[in-house]
C-alpha positions as a Markdown table, in Angstrom:
| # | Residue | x | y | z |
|---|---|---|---|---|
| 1 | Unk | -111.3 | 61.1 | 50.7 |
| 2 | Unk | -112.9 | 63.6 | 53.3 |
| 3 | Unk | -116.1 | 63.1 | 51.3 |
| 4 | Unk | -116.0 | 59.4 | 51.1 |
| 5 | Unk | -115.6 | 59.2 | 54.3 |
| 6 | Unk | -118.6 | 61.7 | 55.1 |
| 7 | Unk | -121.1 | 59.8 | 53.1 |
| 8 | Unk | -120.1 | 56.7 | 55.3 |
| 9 | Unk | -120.8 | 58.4 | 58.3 |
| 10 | Unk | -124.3 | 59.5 | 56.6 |
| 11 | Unk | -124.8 | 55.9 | 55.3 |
| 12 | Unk | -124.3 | 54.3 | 59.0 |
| 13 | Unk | -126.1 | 57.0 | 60.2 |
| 14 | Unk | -129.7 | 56.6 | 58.0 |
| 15 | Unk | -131.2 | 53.8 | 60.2 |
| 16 | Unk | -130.7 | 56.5 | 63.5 |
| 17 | Unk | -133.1 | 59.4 | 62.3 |
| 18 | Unk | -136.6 | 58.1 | 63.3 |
| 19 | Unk | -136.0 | 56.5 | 65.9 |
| 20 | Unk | -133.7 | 58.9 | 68.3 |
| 21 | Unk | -136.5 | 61.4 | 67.2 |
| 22 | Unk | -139.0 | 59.5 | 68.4 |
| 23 | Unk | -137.4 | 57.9 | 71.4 |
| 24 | Unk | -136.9 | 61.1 | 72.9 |
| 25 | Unk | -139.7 | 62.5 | 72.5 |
| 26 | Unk | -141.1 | 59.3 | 74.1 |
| 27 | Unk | -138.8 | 59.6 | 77.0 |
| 28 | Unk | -139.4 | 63.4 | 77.6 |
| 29 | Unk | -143.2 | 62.9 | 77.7 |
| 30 | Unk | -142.6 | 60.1 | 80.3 |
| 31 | Unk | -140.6 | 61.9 | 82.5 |
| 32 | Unk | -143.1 | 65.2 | 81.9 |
| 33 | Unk | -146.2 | 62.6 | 82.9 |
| 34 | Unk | -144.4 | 61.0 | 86.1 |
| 35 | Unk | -141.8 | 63.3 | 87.1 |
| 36 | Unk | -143.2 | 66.7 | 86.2 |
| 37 | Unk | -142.3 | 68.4 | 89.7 |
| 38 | Unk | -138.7 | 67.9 | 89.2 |
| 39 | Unk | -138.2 | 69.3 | 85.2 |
| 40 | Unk | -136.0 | 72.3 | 85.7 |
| 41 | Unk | -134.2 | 74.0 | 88.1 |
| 42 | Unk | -132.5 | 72.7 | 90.4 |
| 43 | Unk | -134.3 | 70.0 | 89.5 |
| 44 | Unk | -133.2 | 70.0 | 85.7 |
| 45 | Unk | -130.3 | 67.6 | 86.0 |
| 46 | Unk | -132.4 | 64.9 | 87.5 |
| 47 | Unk | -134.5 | 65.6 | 84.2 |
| 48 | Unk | -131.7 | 64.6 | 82.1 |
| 49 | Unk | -130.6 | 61.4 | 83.6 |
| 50 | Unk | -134.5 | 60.5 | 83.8 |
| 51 | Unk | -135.1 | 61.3 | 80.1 |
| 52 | Unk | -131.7 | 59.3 | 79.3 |
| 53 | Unk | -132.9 | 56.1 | 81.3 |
| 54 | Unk | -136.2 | 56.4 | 79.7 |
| 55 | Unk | -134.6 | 56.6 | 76.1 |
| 56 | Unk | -132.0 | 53.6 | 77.1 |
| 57 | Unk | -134.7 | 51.5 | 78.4 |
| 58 | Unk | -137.4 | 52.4 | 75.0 |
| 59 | Unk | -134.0 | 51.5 | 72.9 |
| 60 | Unk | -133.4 | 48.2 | 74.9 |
| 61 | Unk | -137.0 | 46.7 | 73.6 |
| 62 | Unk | -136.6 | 48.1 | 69.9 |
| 63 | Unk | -134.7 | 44.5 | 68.6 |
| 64 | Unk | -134.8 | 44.6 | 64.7 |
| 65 | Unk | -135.9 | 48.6 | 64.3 |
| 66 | Unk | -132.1 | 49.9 | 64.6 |
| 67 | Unk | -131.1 | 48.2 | 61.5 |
| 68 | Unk | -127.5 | 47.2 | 62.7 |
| 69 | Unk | -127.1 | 49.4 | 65.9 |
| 70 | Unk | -127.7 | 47.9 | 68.8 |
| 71 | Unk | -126.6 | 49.6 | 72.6 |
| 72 | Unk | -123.8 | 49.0 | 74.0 |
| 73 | Unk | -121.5 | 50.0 | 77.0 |
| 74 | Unk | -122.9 | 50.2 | 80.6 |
| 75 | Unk | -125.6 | 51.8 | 80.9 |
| 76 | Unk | -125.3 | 51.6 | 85.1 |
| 77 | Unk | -122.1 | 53.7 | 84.7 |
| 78 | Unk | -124.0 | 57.4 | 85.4 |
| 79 | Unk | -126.4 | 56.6 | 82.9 |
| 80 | Unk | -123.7 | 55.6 | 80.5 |
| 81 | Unk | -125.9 | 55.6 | 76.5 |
| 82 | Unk | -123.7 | 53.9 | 74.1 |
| 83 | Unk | -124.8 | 52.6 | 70.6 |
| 84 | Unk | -122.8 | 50.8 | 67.7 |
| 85 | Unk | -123.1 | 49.2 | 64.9 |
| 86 | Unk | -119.8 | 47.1 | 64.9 |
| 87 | Unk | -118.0 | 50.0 | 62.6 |
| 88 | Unk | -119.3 | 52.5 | 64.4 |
| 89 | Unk | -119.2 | 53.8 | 68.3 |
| 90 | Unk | -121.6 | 56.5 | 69.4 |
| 91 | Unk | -122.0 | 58.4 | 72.9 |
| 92 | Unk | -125.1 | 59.9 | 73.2 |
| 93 | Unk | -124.9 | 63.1 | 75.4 |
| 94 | Unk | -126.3 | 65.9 | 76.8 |
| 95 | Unk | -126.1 | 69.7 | 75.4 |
| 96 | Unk | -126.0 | 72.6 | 77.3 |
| 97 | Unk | -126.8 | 74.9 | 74.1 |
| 98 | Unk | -127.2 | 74.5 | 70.4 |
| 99 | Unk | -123.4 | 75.1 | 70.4 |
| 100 | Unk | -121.0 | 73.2 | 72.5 |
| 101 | Unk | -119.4 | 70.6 | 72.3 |
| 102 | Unk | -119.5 | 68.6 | 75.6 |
| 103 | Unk | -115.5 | 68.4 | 76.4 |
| 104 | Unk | -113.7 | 65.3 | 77.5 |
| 105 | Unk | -113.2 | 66.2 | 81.2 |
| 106 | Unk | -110.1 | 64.3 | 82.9 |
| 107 | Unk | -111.7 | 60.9 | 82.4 |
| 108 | Unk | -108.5 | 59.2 | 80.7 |
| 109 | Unk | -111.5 | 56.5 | 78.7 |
| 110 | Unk | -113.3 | 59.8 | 77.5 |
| 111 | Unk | -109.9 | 61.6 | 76.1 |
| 112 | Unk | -108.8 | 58.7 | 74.9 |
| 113 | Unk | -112.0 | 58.5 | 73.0 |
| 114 | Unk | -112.1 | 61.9 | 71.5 |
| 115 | Unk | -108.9 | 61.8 | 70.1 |
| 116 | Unk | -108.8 | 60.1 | 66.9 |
| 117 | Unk | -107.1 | 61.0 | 63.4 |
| 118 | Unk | -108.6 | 64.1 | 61.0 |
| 119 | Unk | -110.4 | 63.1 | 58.5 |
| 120 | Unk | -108.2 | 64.7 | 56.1 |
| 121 | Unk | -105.6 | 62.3 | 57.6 |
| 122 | Unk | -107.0 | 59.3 | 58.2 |
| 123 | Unk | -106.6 | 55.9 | 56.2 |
| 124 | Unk | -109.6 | 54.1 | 56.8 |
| 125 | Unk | -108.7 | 50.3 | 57.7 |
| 126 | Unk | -109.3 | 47.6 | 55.4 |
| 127 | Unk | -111.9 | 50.3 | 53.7 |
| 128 | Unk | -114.4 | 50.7 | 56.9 |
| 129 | Unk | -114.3 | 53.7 | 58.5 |
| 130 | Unk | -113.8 | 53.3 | 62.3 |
| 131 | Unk | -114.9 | 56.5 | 64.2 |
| 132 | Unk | -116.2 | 57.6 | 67.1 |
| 133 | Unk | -119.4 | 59.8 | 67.2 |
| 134 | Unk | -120.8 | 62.0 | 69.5 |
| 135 | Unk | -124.4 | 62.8 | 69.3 |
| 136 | Unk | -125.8 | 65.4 | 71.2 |
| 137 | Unk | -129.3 | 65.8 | 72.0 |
| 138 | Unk | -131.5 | 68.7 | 73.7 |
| 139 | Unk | -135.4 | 68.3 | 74.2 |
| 140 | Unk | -137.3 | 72.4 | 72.9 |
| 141 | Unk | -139.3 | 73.1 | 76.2 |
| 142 | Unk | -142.2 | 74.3 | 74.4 |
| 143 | Unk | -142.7 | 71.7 | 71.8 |
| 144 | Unk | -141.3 | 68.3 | 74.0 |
| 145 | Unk | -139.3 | 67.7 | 70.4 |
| 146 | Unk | -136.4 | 66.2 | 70.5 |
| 147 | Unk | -132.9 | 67.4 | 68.4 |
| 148 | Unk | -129.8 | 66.1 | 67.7 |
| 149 | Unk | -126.3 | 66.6 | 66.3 |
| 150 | Unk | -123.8 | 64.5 | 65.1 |
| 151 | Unk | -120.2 | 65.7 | 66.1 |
| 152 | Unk | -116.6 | 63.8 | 65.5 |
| 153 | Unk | -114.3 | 64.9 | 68.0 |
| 154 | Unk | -110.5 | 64.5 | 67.4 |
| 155 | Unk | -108.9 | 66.1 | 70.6 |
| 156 | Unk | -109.2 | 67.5 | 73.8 |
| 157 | Unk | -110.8 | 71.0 | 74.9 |
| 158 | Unk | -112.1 | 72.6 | 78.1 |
| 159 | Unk | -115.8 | 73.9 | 78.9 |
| 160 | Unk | -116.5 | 77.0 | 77.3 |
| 161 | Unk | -113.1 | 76.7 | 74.7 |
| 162 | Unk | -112.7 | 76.1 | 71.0 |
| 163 | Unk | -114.1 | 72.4 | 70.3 |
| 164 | Unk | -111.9 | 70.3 | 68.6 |
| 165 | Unk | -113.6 | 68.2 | 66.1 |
| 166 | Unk | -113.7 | 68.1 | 62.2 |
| 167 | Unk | -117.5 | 67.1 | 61.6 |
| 168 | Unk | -120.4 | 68.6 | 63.0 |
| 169 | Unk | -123.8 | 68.2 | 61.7 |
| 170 | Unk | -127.9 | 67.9 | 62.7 |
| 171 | Unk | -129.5 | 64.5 | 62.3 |
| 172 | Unk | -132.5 | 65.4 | 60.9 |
| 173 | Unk | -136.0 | 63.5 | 61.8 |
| 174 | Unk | -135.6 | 61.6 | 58.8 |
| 175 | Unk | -133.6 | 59.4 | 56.9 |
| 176 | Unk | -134.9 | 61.1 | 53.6 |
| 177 | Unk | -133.5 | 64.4 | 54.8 |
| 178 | Unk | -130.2 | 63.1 | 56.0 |
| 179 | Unk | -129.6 | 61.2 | 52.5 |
| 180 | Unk | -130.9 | 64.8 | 50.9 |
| 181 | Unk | -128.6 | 66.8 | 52.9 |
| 182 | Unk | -125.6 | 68.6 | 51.2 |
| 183 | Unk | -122.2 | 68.8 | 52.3 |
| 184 | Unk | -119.3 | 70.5 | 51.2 |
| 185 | Unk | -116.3 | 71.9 | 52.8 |
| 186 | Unk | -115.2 | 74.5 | 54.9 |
| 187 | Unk | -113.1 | 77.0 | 54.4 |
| 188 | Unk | -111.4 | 77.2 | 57.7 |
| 189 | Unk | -108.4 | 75.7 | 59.8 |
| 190 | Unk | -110.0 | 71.9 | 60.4 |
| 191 | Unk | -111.3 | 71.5 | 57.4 |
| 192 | Unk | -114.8 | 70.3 | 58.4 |
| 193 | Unk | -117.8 | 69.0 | 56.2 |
| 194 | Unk | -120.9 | 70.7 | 57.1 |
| 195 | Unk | -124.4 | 70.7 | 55.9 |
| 196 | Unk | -125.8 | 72.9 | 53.3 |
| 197 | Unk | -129.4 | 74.0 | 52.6 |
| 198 | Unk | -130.6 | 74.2 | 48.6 |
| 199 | Unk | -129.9 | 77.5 | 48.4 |
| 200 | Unk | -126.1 | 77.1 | 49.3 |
| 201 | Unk | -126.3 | 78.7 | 52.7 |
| 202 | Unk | -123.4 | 77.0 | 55.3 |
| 203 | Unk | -125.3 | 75.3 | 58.5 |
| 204 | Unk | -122.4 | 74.7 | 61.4 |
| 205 | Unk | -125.1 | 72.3 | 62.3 |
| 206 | Unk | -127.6 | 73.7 | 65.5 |
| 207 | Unk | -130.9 | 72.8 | 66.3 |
| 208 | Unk | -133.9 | 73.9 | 67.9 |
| 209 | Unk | -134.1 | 73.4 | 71.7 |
């Protein structure tokens, strides 16, 4: 059933690749055009919240080139960047490294959203899948590239502990490599599906940036 339920997640996933790719990298080289006095540093928050709005607003004209995900939420909320597909929610955040998990904080909407049933639990209802994704997303410095991750959180943690979640993968630049990509499953305590490269070498999932 785990599986199943990955390959859903892959499935609602395809339509993402391209376009988050290029979206960001759109945004960054925007923000690196207009803004470039204020891209690190102290500075390096305001680059984050710049490259978000950039990426919301890009996403906002892009009617038909989602497949079925369209924003959603409130983007006026901190720079709030939302997406679904109407089985799917997605929150697309910022990552510090190509490790962490961004934790919930003491927002009671955020907790409530990370916690959600394992997958080795969980009875899908009426056979759709109902989760709710994190993707995290970093721009490499040298290369202006964008990279993302795919995590499914299913409790609560605190910056710099253990992340709680039972899938964590990349989102490759394509949709050909996501449908490509190999899973099978760990052999540890959450019993996550991860990626694996063709020569059967475990990837927990980081990217470049």
């Amino acid at each position: 059933m785990v599986n199943d339920h990955v390959e859903r997640v892959r499935t609602a996933l395809l339509d993402l690749c391209e376009p988050l790719h290029d979206v960001f990298a759109s945004a960054e080289q925007l923000r690196r055009e207009r803004l470039p006095e204020l891209g690190g540093g102290s500075y390096r928050w305001h680059a984050t919240h710049t490259i978000r709005a950039y990426a919301h607003h890009i996403l906002s004209t892009m009617d038909g080139e989602l497949g079925d995900w369209t924003l959603s939420g409130n983007h006026a909320q901190n720079g709030a960047l939302w997406m679904t597909d109407g089985s799917y929610r997605i929150r697309i955040l910022h990552a510090l490294n190509d490790s962490d998990v961004p934790p919930p904080g003491s927002n009671k909407a955020r907790r409530a959203y990370y916690r959600q049933p394992r997958l080795d639990g969980m009875i899908p209802l009426f056979g759709e899948a109902r989760d709710k994704l994190l993707v995290l997303w970093r721009i490499d410095p040298s290369t202006a590239a964008a990279g993302f991750r795919v995590v499914r959180p299913i409790g609560e943690w605190k910056l710099g502990s253990h992340a709680e979640t039972d899938l964590d993968f990349p989102l490759p630049p394509t949709a050909a490599e996501l449908a490509d990509l190999a899973f099978e499953p760990t052999d540890d305590d959450l019993g996550l599906a991860l990626p694996r490269d063709e020569e059967g070498d475990t990837d927990a999932g980081g990217f470049t940036g």
